[in-house]
C-alpha positions in Angstrom: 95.4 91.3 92.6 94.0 89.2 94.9 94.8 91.0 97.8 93.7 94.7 96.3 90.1 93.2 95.9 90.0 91.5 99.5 91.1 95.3 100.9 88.9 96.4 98.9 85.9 94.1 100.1 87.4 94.7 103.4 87.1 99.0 103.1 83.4 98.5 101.6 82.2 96.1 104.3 83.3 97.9 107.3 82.1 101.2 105.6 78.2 99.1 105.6 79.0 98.9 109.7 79.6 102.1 110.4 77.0 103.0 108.6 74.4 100.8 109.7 76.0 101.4 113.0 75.0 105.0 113.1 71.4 104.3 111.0 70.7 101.9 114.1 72.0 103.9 116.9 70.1 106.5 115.8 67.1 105.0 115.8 66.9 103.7 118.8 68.0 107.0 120.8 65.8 108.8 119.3 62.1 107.6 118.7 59.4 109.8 117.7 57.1 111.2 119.9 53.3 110.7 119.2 51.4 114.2 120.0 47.1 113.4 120.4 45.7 116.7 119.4 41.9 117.3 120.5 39.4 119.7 119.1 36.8 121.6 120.9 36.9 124.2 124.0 39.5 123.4 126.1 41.3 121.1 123.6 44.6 119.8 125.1 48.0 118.9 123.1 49.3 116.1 124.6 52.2 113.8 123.9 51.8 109.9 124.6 54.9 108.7 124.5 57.8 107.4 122.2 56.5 104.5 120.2 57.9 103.4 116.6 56.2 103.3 113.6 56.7 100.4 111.5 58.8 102.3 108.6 60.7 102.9 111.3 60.8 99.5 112.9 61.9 98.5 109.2 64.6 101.0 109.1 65.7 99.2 112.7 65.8 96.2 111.6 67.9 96.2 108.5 70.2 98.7 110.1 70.5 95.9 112.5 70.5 92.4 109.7 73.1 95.0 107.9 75.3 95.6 111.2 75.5 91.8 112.4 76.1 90.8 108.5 79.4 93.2 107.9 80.5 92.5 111.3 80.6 88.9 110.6 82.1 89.4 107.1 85.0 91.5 108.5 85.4 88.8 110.9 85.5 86.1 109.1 88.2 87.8 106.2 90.2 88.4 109.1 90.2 85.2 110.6 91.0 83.6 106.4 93.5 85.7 105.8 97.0 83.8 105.8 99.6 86.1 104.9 100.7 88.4 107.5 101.0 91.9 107.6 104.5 93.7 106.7 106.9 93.1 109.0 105.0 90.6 111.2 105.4 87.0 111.8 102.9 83.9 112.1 104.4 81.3 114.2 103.8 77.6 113.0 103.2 74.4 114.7 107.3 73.9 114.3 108.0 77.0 116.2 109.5 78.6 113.0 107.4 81.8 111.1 106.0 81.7 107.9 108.1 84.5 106.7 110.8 82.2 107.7 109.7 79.6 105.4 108.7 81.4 102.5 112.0 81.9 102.9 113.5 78.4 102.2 110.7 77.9 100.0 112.1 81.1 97.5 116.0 79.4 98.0 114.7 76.1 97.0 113.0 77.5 94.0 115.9 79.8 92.8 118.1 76.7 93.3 115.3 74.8 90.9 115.7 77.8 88.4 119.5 77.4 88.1 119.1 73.9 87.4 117.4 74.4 84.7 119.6 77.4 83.2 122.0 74.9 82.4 119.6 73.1 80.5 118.6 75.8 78.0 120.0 76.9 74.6 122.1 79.9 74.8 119.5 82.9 73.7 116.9 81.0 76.1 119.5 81.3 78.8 120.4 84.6 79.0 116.6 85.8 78.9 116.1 83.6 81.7 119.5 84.4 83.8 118.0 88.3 83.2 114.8 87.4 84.8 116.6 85.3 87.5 118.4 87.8 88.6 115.7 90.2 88.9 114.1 88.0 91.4 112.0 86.1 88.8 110.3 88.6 87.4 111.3 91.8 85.2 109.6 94.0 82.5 110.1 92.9 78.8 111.1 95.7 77.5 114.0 95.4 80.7 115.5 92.3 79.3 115.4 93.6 75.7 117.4 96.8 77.3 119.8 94.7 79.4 120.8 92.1 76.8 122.0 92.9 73.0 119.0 90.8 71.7 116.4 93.1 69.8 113.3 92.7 70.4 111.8 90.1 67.8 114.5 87.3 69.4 113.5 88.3 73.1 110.0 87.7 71.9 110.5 84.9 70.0 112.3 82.7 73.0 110.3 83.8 75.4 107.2 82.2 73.5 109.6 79.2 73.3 110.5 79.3 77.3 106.8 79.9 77.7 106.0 76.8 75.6 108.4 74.7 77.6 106.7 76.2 80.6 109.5 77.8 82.4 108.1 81.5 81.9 104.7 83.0 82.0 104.4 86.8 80.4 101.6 88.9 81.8 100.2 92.1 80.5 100.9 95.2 82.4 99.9 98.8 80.6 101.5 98.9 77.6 104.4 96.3 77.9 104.4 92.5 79.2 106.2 91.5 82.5 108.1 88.0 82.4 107.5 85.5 85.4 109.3 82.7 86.4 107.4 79.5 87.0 
């Protein structure tokens, strides 16, 4: 979710640079000319000389506050953002990449997770061997398919895994989707 609103912010913001970008550009290539116009015999058209107006020195400079702003933004998101792009690496200050330990870190949880399997009753753990086998997470309406358990008991121990704080149940269209915490 969080990463859909920063692209998001991200697609906006550089659409305000090029847009600015262009606004500014074509400002400045192309200032007015001022034509002086007299009246009388032998009146003469001349033109003076490109000078802006101050509508368009306004135009200017918030193309130009609007520029440096989203340039800075973009910048600065991609300078915060710590997860690396699909099917690149980060290297750490230990020479190993973060994909690398994510790694460990999602073998140390599922080792945490299957400690506590044996710890549950025996409805509570085969709603949460379904989910641990999915990765940690799977649809609701998956587990009540997969096990023989309708679904009023998968309901009913997931509120009690929830309660115990091993499971968190999200909302997702019209069904839930079980987590593993």
């Amino acid at each position: 979710m969080v990463l859909r609103v920063l692209q998001d912010t991200r697609l906006v913001t550089a659409t305000v640079l090029v847009a600015s970008t262009v606004v500014l550009a074509g400002q400045i290539l192309n200032p007015p000319r001022i034509v002086v116009a007299a009246s009388g015999a032998g009146a003469d058209v001349t033109a003076v000389g490109s000078y802006f107006t101050y509508r368009e020195i306004g135009v200017v400079a918030v193309a130009a506050c609007l520029c440096g702003a989203s340039a800075a933004v973009l910048l600065l998101q991609h300078r915060s953002s710590s997860a690396p792009e699909p099917g690149q690496s980060r290297a750490t200050t230990d020479g190993r990449s973060t994909l690398q330990r994510s790694d460990d870190l999602l073998e140390a949880r599922r080792r945490e997770w299957e400690e506590t399997t044996d710890e549950l009753a025996d409805t509570e753990r085969v709603i949460y061997e379904t989910v641990l086998d999915a990765d940690g997470v799977r649809a609701q309406r998956d587990i009540v398919d997969e096990t023989d358990l309708s679904k009023a008991t998968v309901s009913r121990t997931l509120d009690t895994l929830e309660s115990k704080g091993l499971v968190e149940r999200k909302r997702r269209g019209t069904g839930n989707v079980v987590m593993l915490l």
